[in-house]
C-alpha positions as CSV (number, residue, x, y, z in Angstrom):
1,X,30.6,-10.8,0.5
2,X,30.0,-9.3,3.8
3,X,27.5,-8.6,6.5
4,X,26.8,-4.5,7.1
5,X,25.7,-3.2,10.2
6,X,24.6,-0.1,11.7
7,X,24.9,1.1,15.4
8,X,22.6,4.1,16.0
9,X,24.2,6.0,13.3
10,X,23.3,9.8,12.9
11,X,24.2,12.6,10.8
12,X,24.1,16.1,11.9
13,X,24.3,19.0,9.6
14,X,25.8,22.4,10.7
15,X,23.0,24.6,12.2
16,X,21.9,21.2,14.2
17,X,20.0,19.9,11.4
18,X,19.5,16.1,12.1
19,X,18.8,14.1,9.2
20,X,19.3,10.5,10.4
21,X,18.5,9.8,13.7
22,X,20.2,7.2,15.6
23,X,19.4,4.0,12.5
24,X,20.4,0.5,13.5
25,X,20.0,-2.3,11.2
26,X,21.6,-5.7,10.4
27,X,22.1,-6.7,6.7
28,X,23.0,-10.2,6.4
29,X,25.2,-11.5,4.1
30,X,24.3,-11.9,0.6
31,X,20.5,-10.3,1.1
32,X,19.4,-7.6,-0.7
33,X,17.8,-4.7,1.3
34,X,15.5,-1.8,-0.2
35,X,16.0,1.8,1.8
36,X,12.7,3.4,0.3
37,X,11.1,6.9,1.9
38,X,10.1,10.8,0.2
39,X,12.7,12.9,-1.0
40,X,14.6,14.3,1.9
41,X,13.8,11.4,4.4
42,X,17.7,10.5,4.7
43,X,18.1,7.3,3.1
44,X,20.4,8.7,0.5
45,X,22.1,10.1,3.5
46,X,22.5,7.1,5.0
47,X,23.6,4.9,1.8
48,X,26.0,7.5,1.2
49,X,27.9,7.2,5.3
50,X,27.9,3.3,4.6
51,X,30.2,4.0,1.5
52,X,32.5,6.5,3.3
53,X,31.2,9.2,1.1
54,X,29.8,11.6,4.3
55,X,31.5,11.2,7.7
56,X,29.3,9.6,10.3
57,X,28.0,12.2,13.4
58,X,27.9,9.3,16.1
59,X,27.5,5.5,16.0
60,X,28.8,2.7,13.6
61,X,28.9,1.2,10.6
62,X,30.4,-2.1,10.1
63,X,31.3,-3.8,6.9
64,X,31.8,-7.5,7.8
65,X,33.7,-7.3,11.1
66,X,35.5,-3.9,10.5
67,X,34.4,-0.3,11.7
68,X,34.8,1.3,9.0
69,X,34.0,5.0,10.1
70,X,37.3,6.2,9.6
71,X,38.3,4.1,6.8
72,X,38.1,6.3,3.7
73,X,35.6,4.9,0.4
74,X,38.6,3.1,-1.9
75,X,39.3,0.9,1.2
76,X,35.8,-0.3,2.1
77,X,35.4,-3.1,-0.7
78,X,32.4,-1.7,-1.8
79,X,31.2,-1.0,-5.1
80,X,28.9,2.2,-5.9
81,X,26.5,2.5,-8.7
82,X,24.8,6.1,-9.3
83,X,22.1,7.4,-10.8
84,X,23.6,9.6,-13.5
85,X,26.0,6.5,-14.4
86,X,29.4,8.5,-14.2
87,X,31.0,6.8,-16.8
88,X,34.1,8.4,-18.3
89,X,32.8,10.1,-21.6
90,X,36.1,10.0,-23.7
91,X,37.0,6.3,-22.6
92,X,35.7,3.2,-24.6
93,X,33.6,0.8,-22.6
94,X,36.2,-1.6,-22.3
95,X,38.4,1.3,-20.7
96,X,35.3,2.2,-18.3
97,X,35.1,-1.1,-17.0
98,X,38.8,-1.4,-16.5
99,X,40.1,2.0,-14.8
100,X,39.2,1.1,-11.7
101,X,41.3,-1.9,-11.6
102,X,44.2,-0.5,-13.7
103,X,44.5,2.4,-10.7
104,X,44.3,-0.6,-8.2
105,X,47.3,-1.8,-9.7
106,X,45.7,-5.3,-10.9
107,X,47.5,-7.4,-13.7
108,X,46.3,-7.1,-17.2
109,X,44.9,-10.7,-17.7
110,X,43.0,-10.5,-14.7
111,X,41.6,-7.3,-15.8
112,X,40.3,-8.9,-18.7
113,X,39.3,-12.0,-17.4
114,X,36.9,-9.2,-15.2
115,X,35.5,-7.2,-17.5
116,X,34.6,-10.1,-20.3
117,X,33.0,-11.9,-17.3
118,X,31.2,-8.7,-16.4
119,X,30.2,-8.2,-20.3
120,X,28.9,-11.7,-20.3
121,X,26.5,-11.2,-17.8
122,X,25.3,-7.4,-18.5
123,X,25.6,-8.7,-22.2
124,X,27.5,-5.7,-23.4
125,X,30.1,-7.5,-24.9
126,X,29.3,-5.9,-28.0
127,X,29.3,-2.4,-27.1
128,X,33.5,-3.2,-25.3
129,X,34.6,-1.0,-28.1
130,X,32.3,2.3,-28.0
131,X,32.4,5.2,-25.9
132,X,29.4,6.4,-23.5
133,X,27.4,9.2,-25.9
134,X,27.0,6.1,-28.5
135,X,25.1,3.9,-25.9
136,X,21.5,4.3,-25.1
137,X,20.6,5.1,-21.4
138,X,20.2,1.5,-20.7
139,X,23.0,0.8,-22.2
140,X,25.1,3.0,-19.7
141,X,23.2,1.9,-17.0
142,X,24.3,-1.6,-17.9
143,X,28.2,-0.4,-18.0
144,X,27.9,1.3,-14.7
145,X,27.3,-1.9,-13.3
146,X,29.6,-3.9,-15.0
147,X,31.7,-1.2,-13.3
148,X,30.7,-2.4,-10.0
149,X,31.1,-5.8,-10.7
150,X,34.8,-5.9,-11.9
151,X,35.8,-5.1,-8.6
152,X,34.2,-8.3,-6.8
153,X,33.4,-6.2,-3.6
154,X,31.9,-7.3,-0.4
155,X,28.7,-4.8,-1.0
156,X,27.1,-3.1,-4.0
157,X,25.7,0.4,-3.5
158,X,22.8,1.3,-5.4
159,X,21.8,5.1,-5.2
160,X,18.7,5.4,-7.3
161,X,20.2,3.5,-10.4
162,X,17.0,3.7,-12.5
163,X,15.0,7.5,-12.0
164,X,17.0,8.6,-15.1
165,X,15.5,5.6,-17.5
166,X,11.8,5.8,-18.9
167,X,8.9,3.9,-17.5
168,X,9.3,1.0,-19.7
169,X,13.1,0.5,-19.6
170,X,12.9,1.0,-15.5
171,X,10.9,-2.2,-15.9
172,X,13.3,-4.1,-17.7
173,X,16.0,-2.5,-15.4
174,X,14.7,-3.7,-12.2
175,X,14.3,-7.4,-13.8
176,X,17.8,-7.2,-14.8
177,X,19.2,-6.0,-11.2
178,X,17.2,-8.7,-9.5
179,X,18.1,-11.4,-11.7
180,X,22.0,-10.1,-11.6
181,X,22.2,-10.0,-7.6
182,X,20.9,-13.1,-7.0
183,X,23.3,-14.7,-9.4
184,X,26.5,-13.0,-7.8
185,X,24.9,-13.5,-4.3
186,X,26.9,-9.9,-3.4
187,X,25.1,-7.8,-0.7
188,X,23.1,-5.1,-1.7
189,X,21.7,-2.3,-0.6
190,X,19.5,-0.1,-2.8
191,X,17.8,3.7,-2.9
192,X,14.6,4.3,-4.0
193,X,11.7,6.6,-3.8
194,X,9.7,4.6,-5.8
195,X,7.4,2.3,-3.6
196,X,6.6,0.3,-6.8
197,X,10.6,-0.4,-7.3
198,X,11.2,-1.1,-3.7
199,X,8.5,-3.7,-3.2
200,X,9.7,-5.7,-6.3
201,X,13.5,-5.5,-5.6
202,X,13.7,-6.2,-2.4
203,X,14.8,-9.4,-0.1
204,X,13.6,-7.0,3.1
205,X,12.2,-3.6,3.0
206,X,13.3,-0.4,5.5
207,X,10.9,2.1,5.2
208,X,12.7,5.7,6.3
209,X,10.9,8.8,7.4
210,X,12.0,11.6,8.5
211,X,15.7,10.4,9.7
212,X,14.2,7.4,11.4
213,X,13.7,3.7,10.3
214,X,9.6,3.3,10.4
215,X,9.5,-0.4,9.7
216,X,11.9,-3.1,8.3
217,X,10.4,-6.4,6.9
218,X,9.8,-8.3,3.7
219,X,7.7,-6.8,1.4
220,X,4.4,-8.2,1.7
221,X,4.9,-7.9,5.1
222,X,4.6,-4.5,5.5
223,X,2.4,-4.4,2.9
224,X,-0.3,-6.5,4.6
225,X,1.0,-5.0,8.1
226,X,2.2,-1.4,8.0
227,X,2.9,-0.8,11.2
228,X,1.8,3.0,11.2
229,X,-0.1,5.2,8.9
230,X,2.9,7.0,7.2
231,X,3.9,3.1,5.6
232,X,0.3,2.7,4.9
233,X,0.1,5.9,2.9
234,X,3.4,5.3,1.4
235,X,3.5,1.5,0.8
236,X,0.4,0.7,-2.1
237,X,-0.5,2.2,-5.2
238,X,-3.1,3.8,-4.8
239,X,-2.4,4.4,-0.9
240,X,-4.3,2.9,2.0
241,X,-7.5,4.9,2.4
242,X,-6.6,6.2,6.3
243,X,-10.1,7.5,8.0
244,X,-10.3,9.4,11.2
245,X,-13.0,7.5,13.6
246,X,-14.6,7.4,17.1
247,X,-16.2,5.0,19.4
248,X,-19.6,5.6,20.0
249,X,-22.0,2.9,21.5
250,X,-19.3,0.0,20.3
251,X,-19.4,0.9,17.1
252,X,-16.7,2.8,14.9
253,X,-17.7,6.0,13.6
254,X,-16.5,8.9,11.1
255,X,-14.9,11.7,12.1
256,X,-16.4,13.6,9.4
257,X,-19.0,12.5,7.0
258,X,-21.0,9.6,7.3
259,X,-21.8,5.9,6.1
260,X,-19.0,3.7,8.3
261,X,-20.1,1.5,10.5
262,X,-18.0,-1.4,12.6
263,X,-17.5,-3.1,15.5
264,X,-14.7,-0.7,18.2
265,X,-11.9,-2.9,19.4
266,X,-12.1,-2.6,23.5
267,X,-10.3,0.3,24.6
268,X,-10.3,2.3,21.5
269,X,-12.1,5.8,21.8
270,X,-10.1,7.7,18.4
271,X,-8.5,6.2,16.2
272,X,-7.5,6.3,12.3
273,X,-9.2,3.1,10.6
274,X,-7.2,2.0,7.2
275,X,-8.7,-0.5,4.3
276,X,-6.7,-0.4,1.1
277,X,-9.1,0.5,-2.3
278,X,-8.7,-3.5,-3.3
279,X,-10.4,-4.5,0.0
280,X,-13.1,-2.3,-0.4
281,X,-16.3,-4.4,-3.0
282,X,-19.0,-2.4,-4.2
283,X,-22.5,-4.2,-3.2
284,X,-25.6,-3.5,-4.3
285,X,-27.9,-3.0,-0.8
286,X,-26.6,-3.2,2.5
287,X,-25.3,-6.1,4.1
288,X,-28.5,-7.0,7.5
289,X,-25.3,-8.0,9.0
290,X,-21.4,-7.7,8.9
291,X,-18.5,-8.7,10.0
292,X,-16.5,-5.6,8.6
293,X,-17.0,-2.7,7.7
294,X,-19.8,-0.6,5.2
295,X,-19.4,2.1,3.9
296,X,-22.0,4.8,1.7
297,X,-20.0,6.8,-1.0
298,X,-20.4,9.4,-2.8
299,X,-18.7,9.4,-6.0
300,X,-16.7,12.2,-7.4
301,X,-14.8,10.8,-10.0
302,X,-13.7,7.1,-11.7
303,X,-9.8,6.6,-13.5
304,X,-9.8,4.7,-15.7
305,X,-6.5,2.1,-15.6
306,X,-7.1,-0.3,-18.3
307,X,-7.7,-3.9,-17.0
308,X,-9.7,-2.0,-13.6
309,X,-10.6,1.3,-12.8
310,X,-10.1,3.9,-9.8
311,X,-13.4,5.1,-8.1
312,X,-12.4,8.2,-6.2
313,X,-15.4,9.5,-3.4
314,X,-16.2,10.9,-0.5
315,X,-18.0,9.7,2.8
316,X,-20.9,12.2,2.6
317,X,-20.3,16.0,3.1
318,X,-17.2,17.3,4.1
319,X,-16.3,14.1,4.5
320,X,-12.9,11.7,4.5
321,X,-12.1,10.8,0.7
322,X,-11.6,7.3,-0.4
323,X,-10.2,5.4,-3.3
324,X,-11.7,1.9,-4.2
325,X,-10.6,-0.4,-6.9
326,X,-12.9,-1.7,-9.4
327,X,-13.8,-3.8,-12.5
328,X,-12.8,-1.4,-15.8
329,X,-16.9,-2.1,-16.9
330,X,-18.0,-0.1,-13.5
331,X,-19.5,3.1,-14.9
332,X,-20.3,5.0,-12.0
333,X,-22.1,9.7,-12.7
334,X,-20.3,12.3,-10.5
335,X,-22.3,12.4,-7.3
336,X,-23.7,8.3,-7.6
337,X,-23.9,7.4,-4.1
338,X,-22.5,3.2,-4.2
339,X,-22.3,0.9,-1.4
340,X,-19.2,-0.6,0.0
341,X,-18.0,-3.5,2.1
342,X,-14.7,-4.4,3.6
343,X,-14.2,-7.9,5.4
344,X,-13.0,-6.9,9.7
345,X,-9.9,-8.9,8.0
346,X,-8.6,-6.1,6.0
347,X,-9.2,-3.0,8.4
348,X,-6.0,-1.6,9.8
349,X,-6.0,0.5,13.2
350,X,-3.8,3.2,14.4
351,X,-3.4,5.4,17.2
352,X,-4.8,9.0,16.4
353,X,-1.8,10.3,18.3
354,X,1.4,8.9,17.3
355,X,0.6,7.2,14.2
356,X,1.2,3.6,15.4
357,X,-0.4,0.1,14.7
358,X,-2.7,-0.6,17.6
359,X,-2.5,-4.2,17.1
360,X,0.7,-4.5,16.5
């Protein structure tokens, strides 16, 4: 096992195209870290310098205490697991599992010792004698691993293991990963999109955007505390309703629309107020006096979601639209007008102009 660390790493494409921008980060030993951001943010980008597989523009990456910039992929003792598995098609399991180390030059009882001990655990053992197209997609997900494993590296490399699996088997996936890491204690770091899949993987949590490193922390962390309105909007399913607002006589008021009213913070004139849909309780006349916020919606559609149900609205005309989690038995007409109350606890403020966490 092995510490990783980066040193204001960047990657520049030709034509001065910058897609990571000067990351730094300490992984410690052991912990498993989520990289989790949209499509093109630069996370795979990033995962992809640590293993050797792009060459770095300027800073350093360290596995343990070796710079490994210059040191090419086969030499970094990592282990990489990809998303379309890459397993060999004409090569039994067994011989999947083994290349690796039989190019490596290792003896053939300690190549077996590996891959029974890696079968054991994935519980493929049964599967040591069939070849790739007989396996189902878990299956090969579970023998792209086992790849990994065999080699006892310092790091596994996870680039979006699970987007090729359905819904259901994702699930079982991300159970299986979790459960697997923390048994072999082997540092981790892991590429997702998928903000669901992040939060429940993750020891710590680095949310990218747009070549930069938005916030690190553990997962409820910055879920409780995003510390600017892109995590908010990202981080939460459905997103953080993010309103624009004013100050006007010490009170906080809609840019557009109507219905909010709350206490301003000293100093704030515009701002962008954020209460995620579970925060936000339907009541049935306004409150004579709060300690949060109200606010007067006007529904324009309700999702139903099974155990609870999604009331989608607006505040008044033209205003901000909001999302507000409910019981499944609310039963709410296109154009209702309901009554909503969040506690001052779970409002969020962030500066109109850069985006950032005012009481950070």
């Amino acid at each position: 096992m092995a510490t990783i660390t980066l040193d204001q790493v960047r990657k520049v494409y030709a034509g001065n195209v910058e897609a990571v921008k000067g990351v730094s980060l300490d992984i410690a030993d052991g912990e498993f870290i989520v990289l989790v951001g949209p499509s093109g943010c630069g996370k795979s980008t990033l995962l992809r310098m640590i293993a050797g597989l792009e060459a770095i523009s300027a800073g350093d990456v360290r596995i343990g205490d070796r710079v490994v910039n210059r040191i090419d992929p086969a030499e970094r003792d990592i282990a990489m697991v990809f998303q379309n598995y890459a397993l060999y098609p004409h090569m039994t399991v067994y011989n999947n599992l083994a290349y690796g180390l039989k190019n490596r030059g290792v003896k053939r009882d300690e190549i077996d010792r590996r891959v029974k001990k890696a079968a054991d655990i994935l519980e493929i053992g049964a599967f040591l004698d069939r070849k790739p197209r007989a396996l189902s997609g878990g299956q090969r997900q579970r023998v792209a691993m086992g790849r990994a494993i065999v080699r006892e590296p310092a790091a596994f490399l996870f680039d979006e293991p699970l987007s090729n699996l359905d819904a259901k088997l994702r699930v079982q996936m991300r159970v299986e990963i979790k459960r697997l890491q923390k048994a072999l204690g082997t540092t981790s770091v892991y590429v997702t999109h998928d903000q669901l899949e992040a939060m429940t993987l993750a020891d710590r949590l680095v949310v990218i955007n747009g070549g930069i490193i938005e916030q690190v922390g553990a997962p409820i962390d910055v879920y409780d505390r995003p510390a600017s309105t892109f995590v908010a909007g990202f981080i939460g399913s459905p997103a953080m309703n993010l309103v624009p607002v004013h100050a006007a006589d010490g009170r906080l008021r809609v840019e557009a629309g109507d219905g909010l009213d709350a206490a301003a913070p000293a100093g704030v004139d515009r701002a962008v107020l954020g209460v995620r849909p579970e925060h936000l309780h339907i009541v049935p006349d306004r409150p004579v006096e709060t300690d949060g916020v109200v606010l007067d919606l006007e529904v324009a559609a309700v999702e139903p979601v099974g155990a609870e149900s999604f009331v989608h609205g607006r505040l008044g005309a033209g205003g901000p639209e909001l999302v507000v989690r409910a019981p499944s038995a609310a039963r709410y007409e296109h154009g209702a007008r309901i009554l909503l109350h969040a506690p001052a606890s779970a409002l969020h403020l962030f500066d109109r102009a850069t985006g950032r966490r005012l009481d950070a």
